[in-house]
C-alpha positions in Angstrom: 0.0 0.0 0.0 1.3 3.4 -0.9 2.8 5.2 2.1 2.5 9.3 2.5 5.4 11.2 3.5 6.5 14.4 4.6 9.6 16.2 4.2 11.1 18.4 6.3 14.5 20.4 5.1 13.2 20.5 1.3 15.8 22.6 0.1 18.5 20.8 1.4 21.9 19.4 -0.3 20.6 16.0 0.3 16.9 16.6 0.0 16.7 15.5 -3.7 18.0 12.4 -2.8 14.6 11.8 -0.2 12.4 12.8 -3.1 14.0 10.6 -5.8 13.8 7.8 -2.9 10.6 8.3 -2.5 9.4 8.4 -5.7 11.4 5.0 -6.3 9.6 3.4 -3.7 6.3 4.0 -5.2 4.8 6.5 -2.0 3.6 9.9 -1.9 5.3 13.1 -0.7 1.9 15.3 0.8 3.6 17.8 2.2 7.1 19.8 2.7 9.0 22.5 5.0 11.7 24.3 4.6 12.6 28.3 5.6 14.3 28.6 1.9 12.1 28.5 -0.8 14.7 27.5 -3.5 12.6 24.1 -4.2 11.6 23.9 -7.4 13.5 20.5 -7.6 10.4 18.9 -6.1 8.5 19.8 -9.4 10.6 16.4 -10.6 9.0 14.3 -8.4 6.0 15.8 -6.1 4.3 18.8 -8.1 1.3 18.5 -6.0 3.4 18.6 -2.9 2.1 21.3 -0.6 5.6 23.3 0.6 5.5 26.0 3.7 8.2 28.2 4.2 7.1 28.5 8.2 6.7 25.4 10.5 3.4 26.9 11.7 1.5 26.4 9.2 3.4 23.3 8.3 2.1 21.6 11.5 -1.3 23.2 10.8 -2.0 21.6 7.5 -0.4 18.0 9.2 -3.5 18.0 11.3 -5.9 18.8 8.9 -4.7 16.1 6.8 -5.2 14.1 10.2 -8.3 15.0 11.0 -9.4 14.9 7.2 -7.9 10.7 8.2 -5.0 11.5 5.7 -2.4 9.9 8.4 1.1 10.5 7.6 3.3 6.7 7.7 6.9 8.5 7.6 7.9 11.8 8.1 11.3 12.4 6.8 14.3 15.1 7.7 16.8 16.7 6.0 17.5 19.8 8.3 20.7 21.1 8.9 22.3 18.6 11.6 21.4 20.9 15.2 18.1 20.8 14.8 17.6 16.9 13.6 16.8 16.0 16.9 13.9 18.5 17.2 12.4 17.3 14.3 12.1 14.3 15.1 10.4 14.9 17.9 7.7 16.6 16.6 7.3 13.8 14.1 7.0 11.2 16.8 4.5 13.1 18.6 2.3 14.0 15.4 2.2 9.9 15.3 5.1 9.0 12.3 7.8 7.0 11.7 10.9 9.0 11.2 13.7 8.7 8.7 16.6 11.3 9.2 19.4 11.9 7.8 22.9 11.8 9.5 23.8 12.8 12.5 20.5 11.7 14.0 21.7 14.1 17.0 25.2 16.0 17.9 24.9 14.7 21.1 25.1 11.0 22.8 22.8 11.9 25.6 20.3 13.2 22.6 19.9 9.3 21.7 18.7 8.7 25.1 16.0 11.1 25.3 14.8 10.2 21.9 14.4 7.0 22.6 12.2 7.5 25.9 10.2 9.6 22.9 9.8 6.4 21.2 8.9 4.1 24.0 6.1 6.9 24.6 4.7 7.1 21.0 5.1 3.5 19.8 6.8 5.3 16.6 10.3 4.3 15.3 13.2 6.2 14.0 14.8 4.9 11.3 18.4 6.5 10.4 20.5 6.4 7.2 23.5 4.9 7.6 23.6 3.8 3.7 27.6 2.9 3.6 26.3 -0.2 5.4 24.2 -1.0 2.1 27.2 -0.2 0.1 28.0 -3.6 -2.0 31.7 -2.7 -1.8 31.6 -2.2 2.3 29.4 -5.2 2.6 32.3 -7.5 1.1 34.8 -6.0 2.7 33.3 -6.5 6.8 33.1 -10.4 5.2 36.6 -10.4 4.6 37.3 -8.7 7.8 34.9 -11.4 9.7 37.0 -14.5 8.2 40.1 -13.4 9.8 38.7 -12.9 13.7 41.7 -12.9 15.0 43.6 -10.2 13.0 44.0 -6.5 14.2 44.4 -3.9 10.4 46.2 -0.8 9.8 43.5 1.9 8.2 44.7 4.8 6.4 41.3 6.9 5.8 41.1 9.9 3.6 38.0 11.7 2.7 38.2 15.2 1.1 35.3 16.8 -0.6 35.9 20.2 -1.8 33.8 23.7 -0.8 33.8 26.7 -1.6 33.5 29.9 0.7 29.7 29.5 1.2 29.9 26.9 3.1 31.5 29.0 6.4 28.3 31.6 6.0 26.4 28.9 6.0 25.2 26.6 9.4 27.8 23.9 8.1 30.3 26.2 9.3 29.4 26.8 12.3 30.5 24.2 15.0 27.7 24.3 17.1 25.5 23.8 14.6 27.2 21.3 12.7 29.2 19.3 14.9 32.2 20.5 12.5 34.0 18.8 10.0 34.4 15.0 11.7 30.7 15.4 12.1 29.0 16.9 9.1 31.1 15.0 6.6 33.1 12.4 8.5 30.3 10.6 10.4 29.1 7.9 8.4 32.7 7.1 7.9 32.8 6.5 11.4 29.9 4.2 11.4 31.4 2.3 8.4 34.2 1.9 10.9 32.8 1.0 14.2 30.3 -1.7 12.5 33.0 -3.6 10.7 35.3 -3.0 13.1 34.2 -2.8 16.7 34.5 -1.2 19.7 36.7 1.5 19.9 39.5 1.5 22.5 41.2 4.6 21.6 40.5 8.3 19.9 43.0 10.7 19.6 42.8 14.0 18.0 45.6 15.6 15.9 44.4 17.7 14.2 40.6 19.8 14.0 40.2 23.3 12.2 37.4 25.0 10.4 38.2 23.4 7.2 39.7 19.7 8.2 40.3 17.2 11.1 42.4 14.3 11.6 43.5 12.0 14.5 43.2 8.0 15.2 41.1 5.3 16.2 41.7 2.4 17.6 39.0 -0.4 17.7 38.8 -4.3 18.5 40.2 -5.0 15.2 41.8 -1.6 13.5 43.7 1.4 13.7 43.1 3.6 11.6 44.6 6.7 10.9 42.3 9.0 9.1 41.9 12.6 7.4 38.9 14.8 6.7 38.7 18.1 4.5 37.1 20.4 2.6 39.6 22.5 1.5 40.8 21.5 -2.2 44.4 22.5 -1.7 44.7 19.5 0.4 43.8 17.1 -2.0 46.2 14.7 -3.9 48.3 16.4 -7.0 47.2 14.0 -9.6 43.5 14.1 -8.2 44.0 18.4 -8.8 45.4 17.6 -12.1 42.2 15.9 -12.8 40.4 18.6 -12.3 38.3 16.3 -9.9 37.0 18.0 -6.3 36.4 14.7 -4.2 38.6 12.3 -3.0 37.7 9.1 -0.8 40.7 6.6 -0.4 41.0 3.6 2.3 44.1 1.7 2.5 43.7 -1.6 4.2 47.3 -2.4 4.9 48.6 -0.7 2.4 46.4 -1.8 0.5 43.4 0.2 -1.6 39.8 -0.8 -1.3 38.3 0.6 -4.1 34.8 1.9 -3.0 34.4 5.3 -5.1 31.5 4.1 -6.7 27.9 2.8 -6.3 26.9 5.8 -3.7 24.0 7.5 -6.3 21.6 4.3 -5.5 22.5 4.1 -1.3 19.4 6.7 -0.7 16.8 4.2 -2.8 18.5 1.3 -1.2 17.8 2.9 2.3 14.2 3.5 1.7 13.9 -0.3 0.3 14.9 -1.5 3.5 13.4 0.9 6.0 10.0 0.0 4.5 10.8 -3.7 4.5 11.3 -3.2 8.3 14.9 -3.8 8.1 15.7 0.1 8.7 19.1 0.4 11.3 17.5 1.3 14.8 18.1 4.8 17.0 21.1 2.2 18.9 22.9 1.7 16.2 23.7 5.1 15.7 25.4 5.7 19.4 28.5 4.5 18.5 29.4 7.0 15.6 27.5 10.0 17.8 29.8 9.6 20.6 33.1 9.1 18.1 32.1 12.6 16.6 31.2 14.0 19.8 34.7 12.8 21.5 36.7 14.4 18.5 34.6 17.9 19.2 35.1 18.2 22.3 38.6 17.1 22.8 41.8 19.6 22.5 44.1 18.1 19.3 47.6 16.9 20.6 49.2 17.7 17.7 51.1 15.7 15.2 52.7 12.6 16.0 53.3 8.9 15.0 49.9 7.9 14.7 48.7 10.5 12.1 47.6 10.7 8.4 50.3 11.5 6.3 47.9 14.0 4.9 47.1 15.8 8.8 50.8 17.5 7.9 49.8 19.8 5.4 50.1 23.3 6.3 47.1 25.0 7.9 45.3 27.4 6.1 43.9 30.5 7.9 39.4 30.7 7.8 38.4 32.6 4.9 36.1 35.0 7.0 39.4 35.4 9.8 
């Protein structure tokens, strides 16, 4: 039976993605919010999608749709990352499911109160964490789970290019974001902790406006890893390219090729949520408390343990 969703964060980066997921599912998208009203890309998918630039009358024409007995299945959020947890619980309490994007919350002790939500509502939230449906990242937590008894070296790198906008903008602001380990680094971190483990150990070398690095320790990896958004830091013969992203994981010493098969993750997300196989509010705690522990602890500086790539020189914040 077709499902009706809303949407809230329309005119998001990553809102597209929602719609297109949606839309491949075969359900309905009734309603949208957003405070930007740059959202014509919903005209590709939902034309008859009623949008509100204010939350007020948002939540208004939510309960007459309710009390019209047009219920809502899934409300889904694409906000920028502070307010995530907010959102959800207005979704909870209007009587949906949830499906939001990462970071569920900036905050570990944000899990606990959400899920107190959920015991109170009877709805679920259901978080995207689609590197775990990532064919590549599937195969390689089998070949990590044949050798139990082996601890890996992890080199990660992850650099994805942006422009000056991004520090006006809520990304760059840490207490909105989380910062860079958060906003861009966080499913990487998840990737990490569910093939890998516990972690025993996170260090911080290195965390500016525009890139963080340190390392991790788990049951069975360290990993030294690198995130940026600053172009000058990526690889000369990716520059010479003329390509603005970079993902690279070395597996000791080795490359595991994973730079592909990310457009589909979104629809593969959706498939499972709706088959009631969606990854539960727990399994997000790990990842929330790495990015939390990076954010709130004072880098050491450089050492032994870092990313070859955490010795760049620093660059001083555009706006500084």
């Amino acid at each position: 039976m077709k499902k009706n969703f809303a949407l809230i964060g329309a005119a998001g980066y990553i809102a597209p993605r929602h719609m297109q997921a949606i839309k491949h599912t075969g359900n309905e998208l009734v309603a949208a919010l957003d405070k930007n009203d740059s959202v014509g890309i919903i005209d590709s998918y939902f034309p008859q999608a009623a949008f509100f630039t204010e939350y007020e009358r948002f939540d208004r024409h939510l309960e007459k749709l309710k009390r019209k007995g047009v219920q809502l299945d899934y409300i889904s959020i694409c906000s920028p990352n502070y307010l995530h947890d907010a959102h959800i619980r207005f979704a909870l309490r209007y009587g949906a499911d949830v499906i939001c994007e990462k970071p569920v919350a900036l905050n570990p002790w944000n899990i606990d109160a959400l899920q107190e939500i959920e015991q109170e509502t009877g709805n679920n939230i259901n978080t995207i964490l689609q590197l775990r449906l990532h064919k590549g990242v599937i195969a390689l937590k089998n070949k990590i789970e044949k050798s139990p008894q082996k601890v890996f070296d992890i080199d990660l790198s992850y650099i994805t290019s942006r422009g000056t906008w991004y520090y006006a903008s809520w990304k760059g602001n840490l207490t909105k974001s989380g910062g860079i380990a958060t906003n861009i680094g966080v499913h990487f971190f998840d990737m990490l902790c569910w093939i890998f483990g516990d972690i025993l150990e996170n260090e911080v070398h290195v965390h500016t406006h525009d890139r963080a690095a340190g390392f991790l320790r788990f049951e069975r990896a360290r990993v030294k890893w690198f995130l940026s958004i600053n172009q000058d830091t990526l690889p000369a013969d990716i520059k010479a390219s003329g390509k603005r992203t970079y993902r690279s994981i070395l597996l000791d010493g080795e490359e595991f090729e994973f730079s592909e098969g990310f457009t589909e993750l979104h629809n593969r997300s959706y498939e499972h949520i709706l088959a009631g196989k969606g990854f539960p509010l727990e399994e997000t705690r790990k990842s929330i408390e790495v990015v939390h522990n990076i954010r709130n602890t004072q880098p050491v500086g450089v050492n032994d343990n870092s990313h070859t790539l955490a010795r760049l020189p620093l660059s001083k914040h555009p706006f500084s």
